[in-house]
C-alpha positions in Angstrom: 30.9 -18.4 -3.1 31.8 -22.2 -3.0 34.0 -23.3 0.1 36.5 -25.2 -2.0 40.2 -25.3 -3.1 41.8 -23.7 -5.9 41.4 -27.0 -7.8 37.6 -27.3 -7.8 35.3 -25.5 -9.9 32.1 -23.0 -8.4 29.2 -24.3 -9.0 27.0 -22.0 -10.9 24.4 -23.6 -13.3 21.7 -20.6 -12.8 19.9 -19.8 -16.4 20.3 -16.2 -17.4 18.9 -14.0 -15.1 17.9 -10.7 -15.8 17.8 -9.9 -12.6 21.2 -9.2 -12.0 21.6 -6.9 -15.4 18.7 -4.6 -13.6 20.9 -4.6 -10.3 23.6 -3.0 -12.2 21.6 -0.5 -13.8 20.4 0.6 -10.5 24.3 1.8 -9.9 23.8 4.0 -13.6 20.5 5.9 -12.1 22.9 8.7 -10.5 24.2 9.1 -13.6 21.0 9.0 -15.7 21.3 12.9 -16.7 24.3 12.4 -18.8 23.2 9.0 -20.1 20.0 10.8 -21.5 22.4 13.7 -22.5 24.4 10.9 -24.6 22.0 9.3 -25.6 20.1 12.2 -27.2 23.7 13.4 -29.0 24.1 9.3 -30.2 20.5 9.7 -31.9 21.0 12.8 -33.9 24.4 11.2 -34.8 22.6 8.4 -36.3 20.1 9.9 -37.9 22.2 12.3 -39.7 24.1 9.3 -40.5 21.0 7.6 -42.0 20.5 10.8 -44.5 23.3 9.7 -46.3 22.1 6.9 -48.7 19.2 9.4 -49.5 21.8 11.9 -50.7 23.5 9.4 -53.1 20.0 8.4 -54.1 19.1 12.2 -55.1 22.8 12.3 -56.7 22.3 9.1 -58.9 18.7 9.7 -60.1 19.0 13.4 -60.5 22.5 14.9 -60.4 24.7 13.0 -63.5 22.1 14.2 -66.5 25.1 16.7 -68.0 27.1 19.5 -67.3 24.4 21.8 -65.9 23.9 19.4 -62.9 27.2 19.5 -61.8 26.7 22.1 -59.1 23.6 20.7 -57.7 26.4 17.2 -57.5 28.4 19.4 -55.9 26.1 20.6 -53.3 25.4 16.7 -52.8 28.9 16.0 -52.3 28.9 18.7 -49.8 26.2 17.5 -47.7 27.2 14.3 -47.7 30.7 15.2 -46.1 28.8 17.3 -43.8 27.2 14.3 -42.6 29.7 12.3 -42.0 31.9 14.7 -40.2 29.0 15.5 -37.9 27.8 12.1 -37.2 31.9 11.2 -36.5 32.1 14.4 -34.8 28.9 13.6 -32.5 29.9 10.0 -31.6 33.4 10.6 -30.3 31.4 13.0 -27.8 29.3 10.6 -27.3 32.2 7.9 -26.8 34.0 10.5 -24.2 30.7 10.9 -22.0 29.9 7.6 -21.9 33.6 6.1 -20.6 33.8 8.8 -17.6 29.8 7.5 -16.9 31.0 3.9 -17.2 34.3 4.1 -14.9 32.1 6.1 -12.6 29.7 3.3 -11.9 32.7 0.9 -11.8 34.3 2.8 -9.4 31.0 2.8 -7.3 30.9 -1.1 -7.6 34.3 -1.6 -6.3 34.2 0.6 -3.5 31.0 -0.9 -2.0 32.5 -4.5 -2.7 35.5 -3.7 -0.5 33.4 -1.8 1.9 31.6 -4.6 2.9 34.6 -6.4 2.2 36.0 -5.1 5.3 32.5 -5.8 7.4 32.5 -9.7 6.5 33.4 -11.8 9.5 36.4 -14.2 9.7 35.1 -17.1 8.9 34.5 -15.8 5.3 37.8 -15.9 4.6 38.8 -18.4 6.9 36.7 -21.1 4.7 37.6 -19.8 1.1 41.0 -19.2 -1.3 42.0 -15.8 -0.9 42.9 -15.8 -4.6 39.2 -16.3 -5.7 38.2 -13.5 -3.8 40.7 -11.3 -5.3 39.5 -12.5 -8.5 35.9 -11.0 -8.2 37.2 -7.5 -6.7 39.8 -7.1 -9.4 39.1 -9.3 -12.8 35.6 -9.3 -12.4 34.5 -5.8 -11.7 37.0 -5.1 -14.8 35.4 -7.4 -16.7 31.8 -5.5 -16.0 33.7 -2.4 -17.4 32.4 -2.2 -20.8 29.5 -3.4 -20.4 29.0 -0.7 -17.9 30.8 2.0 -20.1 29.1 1.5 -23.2 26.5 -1.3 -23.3 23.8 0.4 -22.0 23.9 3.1 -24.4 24.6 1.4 -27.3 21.9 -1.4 -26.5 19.3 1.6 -27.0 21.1 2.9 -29.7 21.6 -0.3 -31.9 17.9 -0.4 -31.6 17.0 3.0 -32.5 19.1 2.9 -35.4 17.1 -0.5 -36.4 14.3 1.6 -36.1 15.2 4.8 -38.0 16.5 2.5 -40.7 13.5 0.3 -40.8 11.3 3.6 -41.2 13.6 4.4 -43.9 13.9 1.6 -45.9 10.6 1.1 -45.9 10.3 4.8 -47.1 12.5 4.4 -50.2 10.4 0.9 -51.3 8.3 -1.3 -49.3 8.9 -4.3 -51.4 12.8 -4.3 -51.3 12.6 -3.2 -47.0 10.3 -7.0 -47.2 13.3 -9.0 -48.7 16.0 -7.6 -46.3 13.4 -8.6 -43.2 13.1 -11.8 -44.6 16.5 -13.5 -43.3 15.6 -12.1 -39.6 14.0 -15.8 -38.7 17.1 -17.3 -40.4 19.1 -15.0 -38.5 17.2 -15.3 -35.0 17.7 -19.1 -35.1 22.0 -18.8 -35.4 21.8 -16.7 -32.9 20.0 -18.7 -30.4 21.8 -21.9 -31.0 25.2 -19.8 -30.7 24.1 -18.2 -27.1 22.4 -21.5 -25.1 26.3 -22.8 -25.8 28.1 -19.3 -24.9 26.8 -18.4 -21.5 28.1 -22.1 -20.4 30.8 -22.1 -22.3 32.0 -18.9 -20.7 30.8 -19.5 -17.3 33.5 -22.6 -17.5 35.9 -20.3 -18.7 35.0 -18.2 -15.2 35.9 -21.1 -13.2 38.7 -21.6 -14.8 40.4 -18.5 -14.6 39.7 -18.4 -10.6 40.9 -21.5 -10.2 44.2 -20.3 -12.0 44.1 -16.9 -9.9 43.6 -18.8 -6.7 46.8 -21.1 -7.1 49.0 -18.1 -8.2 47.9 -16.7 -5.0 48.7 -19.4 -2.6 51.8 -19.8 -4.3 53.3 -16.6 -4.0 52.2 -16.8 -0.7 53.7 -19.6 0.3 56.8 -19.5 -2.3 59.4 -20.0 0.8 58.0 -23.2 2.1 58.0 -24.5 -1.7 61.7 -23.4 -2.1 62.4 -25.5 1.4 60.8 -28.4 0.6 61.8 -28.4 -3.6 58.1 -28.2 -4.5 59.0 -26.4 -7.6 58.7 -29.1 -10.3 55.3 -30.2 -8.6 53.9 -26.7 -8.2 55.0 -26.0 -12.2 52.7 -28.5 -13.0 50.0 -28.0 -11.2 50.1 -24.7 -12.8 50.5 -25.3 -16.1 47.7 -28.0 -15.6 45.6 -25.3 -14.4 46.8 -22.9 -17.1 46.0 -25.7 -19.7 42.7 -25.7 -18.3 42.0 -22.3 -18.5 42.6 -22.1 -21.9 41.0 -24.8 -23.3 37.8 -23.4 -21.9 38.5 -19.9 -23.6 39.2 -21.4 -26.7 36.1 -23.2 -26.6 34.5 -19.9 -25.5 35.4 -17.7 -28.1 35.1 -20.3 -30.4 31.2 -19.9 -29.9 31.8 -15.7 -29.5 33.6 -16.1 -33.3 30.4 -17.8 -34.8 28.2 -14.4 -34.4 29.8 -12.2 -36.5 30.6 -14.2 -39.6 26.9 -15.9 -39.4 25.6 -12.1 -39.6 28.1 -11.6 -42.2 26.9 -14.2 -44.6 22.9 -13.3 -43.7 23.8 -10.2 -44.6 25.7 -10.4 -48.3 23.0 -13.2 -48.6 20.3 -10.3 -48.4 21.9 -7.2 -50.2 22.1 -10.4 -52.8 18.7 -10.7 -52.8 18.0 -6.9 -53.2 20.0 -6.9 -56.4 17.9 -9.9 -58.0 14.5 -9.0 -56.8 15.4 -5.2 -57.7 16.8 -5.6 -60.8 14.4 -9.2 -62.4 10.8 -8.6 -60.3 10.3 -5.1 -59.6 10.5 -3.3 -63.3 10.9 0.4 -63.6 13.0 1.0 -60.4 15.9 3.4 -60.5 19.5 2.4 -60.1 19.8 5.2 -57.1 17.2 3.1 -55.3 18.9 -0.2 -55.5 22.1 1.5 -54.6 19.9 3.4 -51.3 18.2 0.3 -50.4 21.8 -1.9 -50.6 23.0 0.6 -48.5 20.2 0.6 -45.7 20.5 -3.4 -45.9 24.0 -3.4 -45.1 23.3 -1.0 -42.4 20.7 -3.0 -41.3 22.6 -6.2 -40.9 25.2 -3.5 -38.6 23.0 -2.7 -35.9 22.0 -6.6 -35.2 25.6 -7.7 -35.8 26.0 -5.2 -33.0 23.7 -6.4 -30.7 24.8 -9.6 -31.2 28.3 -8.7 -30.1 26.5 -6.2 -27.0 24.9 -10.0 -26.3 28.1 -11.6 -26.1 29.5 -8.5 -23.9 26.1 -9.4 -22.0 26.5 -12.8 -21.3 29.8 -12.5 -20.0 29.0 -9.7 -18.0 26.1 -11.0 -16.0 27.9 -14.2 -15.5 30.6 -12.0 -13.6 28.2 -9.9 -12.3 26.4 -13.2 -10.4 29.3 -13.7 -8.7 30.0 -10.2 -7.6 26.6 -9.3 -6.5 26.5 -13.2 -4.9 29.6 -11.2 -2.7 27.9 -8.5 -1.9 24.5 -10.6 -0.9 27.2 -12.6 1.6 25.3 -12.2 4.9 27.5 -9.9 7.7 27.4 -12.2 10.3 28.7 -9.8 12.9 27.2 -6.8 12.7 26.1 -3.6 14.8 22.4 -4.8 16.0 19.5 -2.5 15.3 20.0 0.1 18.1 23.1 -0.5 18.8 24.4 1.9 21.1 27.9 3.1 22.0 30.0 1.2 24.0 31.2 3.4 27.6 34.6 3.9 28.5 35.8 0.3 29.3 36.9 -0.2 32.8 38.1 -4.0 32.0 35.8 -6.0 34.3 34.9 -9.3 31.8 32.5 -11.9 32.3 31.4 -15.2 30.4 28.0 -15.9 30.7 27.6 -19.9 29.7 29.0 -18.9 26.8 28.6 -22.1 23.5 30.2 -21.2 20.5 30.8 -23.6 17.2 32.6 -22.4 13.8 30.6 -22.9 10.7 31.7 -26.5 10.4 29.5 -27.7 12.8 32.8 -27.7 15.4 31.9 -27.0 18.9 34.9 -25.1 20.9 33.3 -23.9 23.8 30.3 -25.3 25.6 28.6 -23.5 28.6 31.8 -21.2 29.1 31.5 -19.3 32.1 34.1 -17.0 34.0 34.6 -13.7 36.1 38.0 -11.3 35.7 38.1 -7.9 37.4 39.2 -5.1 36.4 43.1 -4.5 36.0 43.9 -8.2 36.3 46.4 -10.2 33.9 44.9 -13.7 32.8 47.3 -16.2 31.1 45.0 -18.8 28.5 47.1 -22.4 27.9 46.4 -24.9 27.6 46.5 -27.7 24.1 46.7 -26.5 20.3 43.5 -26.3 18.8 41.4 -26.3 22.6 39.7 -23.0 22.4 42.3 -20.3 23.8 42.6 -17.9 20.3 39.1 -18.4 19.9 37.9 -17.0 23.6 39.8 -13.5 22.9 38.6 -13.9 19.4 34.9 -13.8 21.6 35.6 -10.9 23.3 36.3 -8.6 20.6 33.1 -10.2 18.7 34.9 -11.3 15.9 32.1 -14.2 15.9 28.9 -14.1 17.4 27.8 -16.5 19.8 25.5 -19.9 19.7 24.1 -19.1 23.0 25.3 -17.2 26.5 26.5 -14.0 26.9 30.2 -11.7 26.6 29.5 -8.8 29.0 32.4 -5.9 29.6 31.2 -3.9 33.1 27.8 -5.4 32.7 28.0 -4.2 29.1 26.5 -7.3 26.4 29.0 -6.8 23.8 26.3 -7.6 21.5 24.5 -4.9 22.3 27.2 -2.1 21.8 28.8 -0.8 18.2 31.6 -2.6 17.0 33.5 0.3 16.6 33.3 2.0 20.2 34.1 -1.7 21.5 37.1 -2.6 19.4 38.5 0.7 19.6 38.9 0.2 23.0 40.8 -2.4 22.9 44.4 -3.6 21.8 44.7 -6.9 20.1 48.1 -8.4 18.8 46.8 -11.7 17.0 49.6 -15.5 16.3 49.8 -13.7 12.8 51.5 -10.3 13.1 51.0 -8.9 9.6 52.9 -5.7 8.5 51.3 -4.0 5.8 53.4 -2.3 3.2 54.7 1.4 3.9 57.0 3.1 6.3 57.3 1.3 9.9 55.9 4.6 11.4 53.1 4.0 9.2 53.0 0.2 10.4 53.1 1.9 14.4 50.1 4.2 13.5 48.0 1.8 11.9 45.4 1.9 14.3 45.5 4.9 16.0 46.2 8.1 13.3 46.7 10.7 15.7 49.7 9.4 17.8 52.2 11.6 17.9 56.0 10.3 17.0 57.0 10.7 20.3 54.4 8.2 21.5 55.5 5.4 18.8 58.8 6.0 19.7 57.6 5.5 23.5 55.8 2.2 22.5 59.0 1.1 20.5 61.3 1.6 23.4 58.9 -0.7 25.9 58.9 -3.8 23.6 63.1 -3.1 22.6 62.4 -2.7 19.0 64.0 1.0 18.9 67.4 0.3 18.7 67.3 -1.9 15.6 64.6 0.8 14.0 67.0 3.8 15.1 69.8 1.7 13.3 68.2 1.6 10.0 69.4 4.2 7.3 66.1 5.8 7.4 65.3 5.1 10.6 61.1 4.8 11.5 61.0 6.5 7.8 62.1 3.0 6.7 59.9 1.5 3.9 58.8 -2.3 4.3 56.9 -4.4 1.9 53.6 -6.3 2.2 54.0 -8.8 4.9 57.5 -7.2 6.7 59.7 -8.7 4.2 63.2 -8.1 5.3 62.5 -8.1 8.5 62.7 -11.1 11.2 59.5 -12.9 12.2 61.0 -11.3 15.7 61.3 -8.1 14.5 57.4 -8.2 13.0 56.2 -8.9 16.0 58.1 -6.6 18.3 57.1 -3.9 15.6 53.2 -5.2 16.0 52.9 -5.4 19.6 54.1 -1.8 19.6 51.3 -1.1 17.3 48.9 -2.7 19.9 50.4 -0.9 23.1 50.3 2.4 20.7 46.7 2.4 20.3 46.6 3.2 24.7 44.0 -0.1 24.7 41.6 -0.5 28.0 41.8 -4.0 27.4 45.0 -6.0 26.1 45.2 -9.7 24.5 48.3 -11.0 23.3 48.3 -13.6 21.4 51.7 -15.6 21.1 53.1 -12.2 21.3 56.4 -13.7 22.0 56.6 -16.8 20.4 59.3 -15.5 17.5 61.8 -13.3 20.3 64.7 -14.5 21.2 65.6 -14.7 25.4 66.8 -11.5 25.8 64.4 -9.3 23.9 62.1 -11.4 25.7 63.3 -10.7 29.1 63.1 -6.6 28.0 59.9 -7.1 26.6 58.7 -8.5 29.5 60.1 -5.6 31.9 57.7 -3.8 29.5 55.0 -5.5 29.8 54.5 -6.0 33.3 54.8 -1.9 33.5 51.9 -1.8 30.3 49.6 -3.9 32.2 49.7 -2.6 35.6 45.9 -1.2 35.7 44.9 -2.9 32.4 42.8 -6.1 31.9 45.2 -8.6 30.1 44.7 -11.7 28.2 47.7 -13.8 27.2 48.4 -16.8 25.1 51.5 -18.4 25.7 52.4 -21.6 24.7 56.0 -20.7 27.0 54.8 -21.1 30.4 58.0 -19.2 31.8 56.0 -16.2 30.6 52.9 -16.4 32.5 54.3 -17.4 35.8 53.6 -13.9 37.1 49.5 -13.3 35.3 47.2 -12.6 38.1 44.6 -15.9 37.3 46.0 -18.8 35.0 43.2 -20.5 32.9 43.7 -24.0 31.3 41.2 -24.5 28.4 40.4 -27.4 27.3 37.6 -30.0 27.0 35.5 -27.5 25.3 36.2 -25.2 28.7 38.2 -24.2 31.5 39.3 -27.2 33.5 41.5 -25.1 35.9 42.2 -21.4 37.0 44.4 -20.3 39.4 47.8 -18.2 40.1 51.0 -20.2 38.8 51.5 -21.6 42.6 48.6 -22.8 43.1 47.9 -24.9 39.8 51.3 -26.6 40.7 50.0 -27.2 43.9 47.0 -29.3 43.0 49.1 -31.1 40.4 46.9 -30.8 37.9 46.8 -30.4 33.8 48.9 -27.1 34.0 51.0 -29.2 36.5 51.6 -31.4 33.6 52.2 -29.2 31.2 54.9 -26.9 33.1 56.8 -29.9 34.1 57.0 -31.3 31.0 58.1 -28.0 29.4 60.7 -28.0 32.3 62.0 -31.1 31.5 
């Protein structure tokens, strides 16, 4: 996907690749059993379908010579509503087999999408608008739908039934079967010139609509701060600009889709025209039950290719959504178990940086030739300047990115070399944003750790001083919150998050700003809680309050892509340093 903002287009010029069509039908070969099924039951339908014209043929030529033919018209009339109600009958089988097959294989899609999904590092979604990437999971896969529910089948039907009615035109009278093939070139060439403008046209109308879906996104997102700063006229029309955008390239879009049907349309009056002349002036002697058999057939002709032609359109869409859902799934995992990967042990907490270089994807270097020791059991405070590295060395040691060069090791353990699973889970991480997801807060509490028993969230609630206010609530833990903890304080997220992470029993803790949104008192109870939580736990903090790390075993100042100082709180004021600096002018 293209790194940009929800204002600039994704660039994807690729000519149609059939490639990506075959991918998809790789997800239908589970399914291939009822496909064949359905597409055995949509062949016999057609077929029986097709016997039809030759019914009213026999009825015409054979069937209206006087009264004593009127049961033998009878019998005709019978058949010929036999037909139909079979063939009808045959196809809305066909119809239900086909959808459950379809959603089946769209189900499939989605759920490896958001499987890896959840194994794509950060720095995917650091570097692109959430909203396009909802737009792919969601709109896109939806899109796929009915290409996946009913264009395979009824691409092999459309051409069977060409062939079946090709074998039969051709059986009631060659000459007339030659005039209806005749407008094929005519028709081959409107259809060409309509697609080579389609698939662009429509791949525009693709960007369009996730530029649309990425603004909406970041709006609702951020609707408070536009409220705050009265960015509502602005943001209206940016949105309808994009809106007007997004139209203008559907209309243009479907302008091209509306050409295919009336062009097959006029090629096909245009040749059930021409099998009325030639029948009637050029070929002498032929019947009026043929000409009426072989109009039929040629307007049944015309119906499969107007078909296809519409399955093309369905096509051509489809493929341009399924290059950029297949482009997601191809997105490299960056971080990843390595081949033989084994389990992490039980984590102790000793943690050492081995000249450790790291760089986002930008090119930014954060850390260069990082190395430190911290034993077992001990509390280290990271401060330091915004933006000098502190978030990203915890990030580090949960291997959230891989490294450039050096080495993470946990009691001599590389963390590369160990499962992310058995690592992570051993570990308690409260990151600056402290997300609730939607649900009950007891849900929240057990988020990452399913088996806790209520008595233990309760526990974890009392420690950071969040129980009170819970126990106050009309349903008390019971209580239902909405996506991002709306209704409750930024305070009040966090208090409820870092009781999530001290819930999950972690070996090793990192708190990150975990008390940047609590007011002085909960803060001084929160504290009390903390220092008994980390007694025989390795700790990382980031604090950009000093008055909160005054008491961490080692104090580490990052900065200059590293650690400039380390030392207990005494001991950096001593030497007068950069955290000297910093804590006197917070005391000021």
């Amino acid at each position: 996907m293209a790194r940009n903002k929800f204002d600039i287009d994704e660039t994807l010029e690729t000519p149609f690749d059939i490639r990506h069509l075959k991918r998809a039908l790789t997800y239908a070969g589970k399914y291939k059993k009822r496909i064949f099924l359905s597409l055995f039951i949509s062949i016999l339908a057609a077929v029986i379908s097709l016997l039809s014209p030759l019914i009213v043929q026999y009825a015409v030529d054979n069937c209206m010579k006087g009264p004593e033919t009127i049961p033998m018209l009878a019998v005709c009339a019978g058949a010929l509503l036999a037909c139909i109600v079979l063939s009808v009958f045959m196809a809305q089988k066909r119809s239900k087999m086909m959808t459950q097959v379809g959603q089946d294989i769209i189900y499939d899609i989605r759920k490896d999408l958001f499987r890896h999904m959840q194994e794509l590092p950060f720095e995917y979604y650091d570097s692109r608008p959430h909203g396009k990437i909802l737009v792919r999971v969601i709109n896109y896969v939806n899109s796929v739908s009915d290409l996946m529910t009913n264009g395979i089948i009824n691409f092999v039907l459309e051409m069977m039934n060409l062939l079946f009615i090709m074998v039969f035109m051709f059986f009631v009278n060659w000459q007339l079967a030659l005039v209806v093939l005749c407008g094929l070139p005519v028709y081959g060439a409107i259809i060409m010139f309509i697609k080579n403008h389609q698939r662009k046209a429509w791949q525009n109308a693709s960007n369009k609509s996730s530029n649309l879906s990425a603004y909406l996104h970041e709006s609702i997102v951020g609707v408070q701060i536009s409220q705050v700063f009265t960015r509502e006229k602005v943001n209206a029309e940016i949105n309808d600009k994009l809106a007007k955008s997004y139209r203008k390239a559907w209309m243009s879009a479907v302008s091209y889709s509306n050409l295919v049907w009336p062009s097959t349309d006029i090629v096909s009056i245009s040749t059930r025209a021409a099998i009325y002349l030639v029948g009637l002036l050029f070929i002498p002697g032929l019947s009026l039950g043929t000409i009426l058999a072989m109009g039929d057939y040629s307007a049944r002709f015309w119906q499969p290719l107007m078909n296809l032609s519409n399955l093309m359109n369905t096509f051509i869409n489809a493929v341009a959504y399924l290059e950029r859902i297949f482009e997601m799934l191809d997105e490299p995992v960056t971080v990843k178990d390595r081949i033989g990967a084994k389990e992490m042990p039980e984590i102790k907490g000793d943690v050492h940086f081995k000249d450790v270089t790291f760089s986002y994807d930008d090119g930014t270097t954060v850390l260069e030739h990082l190395s430190f020791d911290v034993k077992a059991g001990q509390s280290i405070a990271l401060v330091g300047p915004t933006g000098a590295g502190k978030t990203t060395i915890v990030s580090l040691i949960s291997r959230f990115y891989d490294l450039d060069s050096g080495a993470v090791l946990i009691d001599d353990t590389n963390i590369a070399d160990v499962t992310l699973h058995s690592l992570r889970s051993q570990m308690g991480i409260m990151l600056q944003d402290s997300f609730i997801f939607s649900g009950t807060i007891m849900e929240n509490l057990k988020y990452g750790r399913l088996d806790a028993t209520d008595h233990e969230a309760y526990e974890a609630c009392r420690i950071v001083g969040i129980d009170e206010y819970i126990n106050r609530l009309k349903h008390g833990y019971e209580t239902k919150v909405s996506e991002r903890g709306a209704g409750l304080s930024q305070g009040q997220k966090q208090l409820i998050a870092l009781a999530r992470t001290i819930l999950s029993n972690p070996k090793i803790l990192v708190l990150d700003e975990a008390t940047s949104s609590i007011d002085a008192k909960t803060e001084r109870n929160l504290q009390n809680g903390l220092n008994h939580l980390m007694k025989g736990r390795t700790s990382f903090i980031i604090a950009h309050r000093l008055s909160t790390v005054r008491n961490c075993d080692k104090i580490m100042y990052v900065s200059d892509k590293g650690i400039t100082e380390a030392g207990t709180h005494d001991e950096l004021i001593a030497k007068r340093g950069d955290y000297y600096r910093l804590y006197t002018a917070q005391a000021v």
